[in-house]
C-alpha positions in Angstrom: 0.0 0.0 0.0 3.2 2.7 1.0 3.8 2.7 -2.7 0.3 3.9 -3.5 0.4 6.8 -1.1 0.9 9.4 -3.2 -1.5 8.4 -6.3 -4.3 8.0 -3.5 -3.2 11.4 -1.6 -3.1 13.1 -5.3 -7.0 11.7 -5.8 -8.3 12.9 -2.7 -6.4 16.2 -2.8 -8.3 16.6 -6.7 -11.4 15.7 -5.1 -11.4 17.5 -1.4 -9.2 20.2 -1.8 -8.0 20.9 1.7 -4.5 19.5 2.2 -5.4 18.3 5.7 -8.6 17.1 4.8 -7.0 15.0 2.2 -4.6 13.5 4.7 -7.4 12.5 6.9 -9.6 11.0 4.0 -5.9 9.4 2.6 -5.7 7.6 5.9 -9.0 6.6 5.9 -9.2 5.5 2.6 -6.1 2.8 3.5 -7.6 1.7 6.9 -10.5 1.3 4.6 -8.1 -1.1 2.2 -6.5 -2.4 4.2 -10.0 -3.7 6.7 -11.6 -4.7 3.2 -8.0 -6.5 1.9 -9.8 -9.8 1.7 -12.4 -9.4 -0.3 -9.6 -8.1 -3.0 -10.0 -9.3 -6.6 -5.9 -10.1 -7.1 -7.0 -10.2 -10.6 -7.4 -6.5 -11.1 -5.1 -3.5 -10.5 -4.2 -3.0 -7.3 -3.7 0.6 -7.8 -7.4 0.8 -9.6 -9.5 -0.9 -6.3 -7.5 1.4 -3.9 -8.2 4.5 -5.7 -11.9 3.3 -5.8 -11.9 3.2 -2.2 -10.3 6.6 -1.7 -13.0 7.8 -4.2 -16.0 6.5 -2.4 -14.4 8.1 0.9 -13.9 11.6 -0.6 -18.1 11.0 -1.3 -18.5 10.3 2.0 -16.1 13.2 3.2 -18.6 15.7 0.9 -21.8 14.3 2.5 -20.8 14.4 5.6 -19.5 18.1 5.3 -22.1 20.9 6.1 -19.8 23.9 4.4 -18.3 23.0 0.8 -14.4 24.8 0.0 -13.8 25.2 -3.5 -11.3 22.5 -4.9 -7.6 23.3 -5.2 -5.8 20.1 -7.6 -2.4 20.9 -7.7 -1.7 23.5 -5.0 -2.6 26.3 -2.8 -3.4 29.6 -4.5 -0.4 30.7 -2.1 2.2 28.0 -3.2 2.0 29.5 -7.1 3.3 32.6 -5.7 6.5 30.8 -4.9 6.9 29.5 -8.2 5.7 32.9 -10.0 8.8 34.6 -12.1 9.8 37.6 -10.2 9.8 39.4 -13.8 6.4 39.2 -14.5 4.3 42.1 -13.9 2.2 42.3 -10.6 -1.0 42.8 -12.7 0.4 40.0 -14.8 0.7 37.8 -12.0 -2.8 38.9 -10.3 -4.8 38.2 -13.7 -3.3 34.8 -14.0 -4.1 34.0 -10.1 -7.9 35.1 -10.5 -8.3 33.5 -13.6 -7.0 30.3 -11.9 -9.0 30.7 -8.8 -12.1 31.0 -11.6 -11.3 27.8 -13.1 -10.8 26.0 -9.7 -14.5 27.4 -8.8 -15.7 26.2 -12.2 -14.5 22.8 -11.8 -15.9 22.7 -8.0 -18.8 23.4 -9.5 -19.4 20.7 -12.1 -21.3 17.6 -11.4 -19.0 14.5 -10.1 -20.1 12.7 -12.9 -18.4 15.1 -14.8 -15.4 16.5 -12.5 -13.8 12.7 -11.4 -13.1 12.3 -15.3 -11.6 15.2 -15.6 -9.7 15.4 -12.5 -8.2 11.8 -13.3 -7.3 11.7 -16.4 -6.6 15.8 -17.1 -5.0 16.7 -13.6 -3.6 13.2 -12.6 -2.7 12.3 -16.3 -4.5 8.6 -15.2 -5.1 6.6 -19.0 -8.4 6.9 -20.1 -8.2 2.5 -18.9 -7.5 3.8 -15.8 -9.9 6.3 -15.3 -12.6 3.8 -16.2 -11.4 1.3 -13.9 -11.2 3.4 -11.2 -14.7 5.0 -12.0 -16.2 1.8 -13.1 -17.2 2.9 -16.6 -16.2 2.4 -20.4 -13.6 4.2 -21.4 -15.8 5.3 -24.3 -17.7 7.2 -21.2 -14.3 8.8 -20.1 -14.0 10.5 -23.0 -17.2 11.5 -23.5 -17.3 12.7 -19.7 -14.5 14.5 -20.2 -15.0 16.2 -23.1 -18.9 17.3 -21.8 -16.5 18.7 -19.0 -14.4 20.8 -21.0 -17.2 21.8 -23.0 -19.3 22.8 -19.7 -16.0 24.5 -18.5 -16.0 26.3 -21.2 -19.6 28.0 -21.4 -18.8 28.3 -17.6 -15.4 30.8 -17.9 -16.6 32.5 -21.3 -20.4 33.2 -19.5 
């Protein structure tokens, strides 16, 4: 499980946002695993059933949470600061960070139907094979879910 870690903490960070959050629902999502290790199918991906978990317990995370923080999928508003080029213009820099923080609240606000597609396979560049695995569809439905995504996200930022 130590070397899925990170794949599972990137998913739950997509989904959740909240860096601490995520390490809570990480850690549950592997107690989770690890209770439910039996009833593993050793024929399929381990990497695929784990992330399913972690998914199922970033739905129960959002359920169970009464006040909603837009998502943040790679990092912090306040780590791209860091990584900013000191020669670009401050209004530059403050266009770029609102437009960003727009797109963040446009993906929050598509459907999970819609948003774990994208998230996977555009954000965690998962194969469209693993996406469906993971999200128990066809990858014909990936694609399609991703590019209804883009499409919505789109008519989202341009409206």
């Amino acid at each position: 499980m130590r070397r899925h870690r990170d794949t599972v903490y990137r998913i739950v960070r997509g989904q959740i946002g909240d860096a601490d959050e995520a390490l809570d629902v990480t850690q549950n999502s592997f107690i989770a695993a690890f209770s439910a290790l039996a009833r593993y199918d050793r024929t399929r991906p381990f990497r695929v059933w784990v992330a399913r978990i972690a998914i199922n317990k970033c739905h129960d995370w959002a359920r169970r949470r009464a006040v909603r923080r837009f998502l943040t999928f790679a990092a912090p508003l306040s780590d791209a600061e860091q990584v900013a080029d000191s020669a670009v213009p401050a209004d530059t820099m403050l266009a770029d960070k609102q437009a960003l923080a727009r797109t963040m609240r446009a993906i929050a606000g598509l459907p999970a139907s819609l948003k774990e597609p994208l998230v996977l396979h555009t954000i965690d560049e998962l194969s469209q094979a693993e996406t469906a695995q993971i999200l128990g569809i066809s990858e014909k439905a990936v694609e399609m879910r991703v590019y209804r995504a883009r499409a919505k996200l789109e008519k989202m930022l341009r409206g």
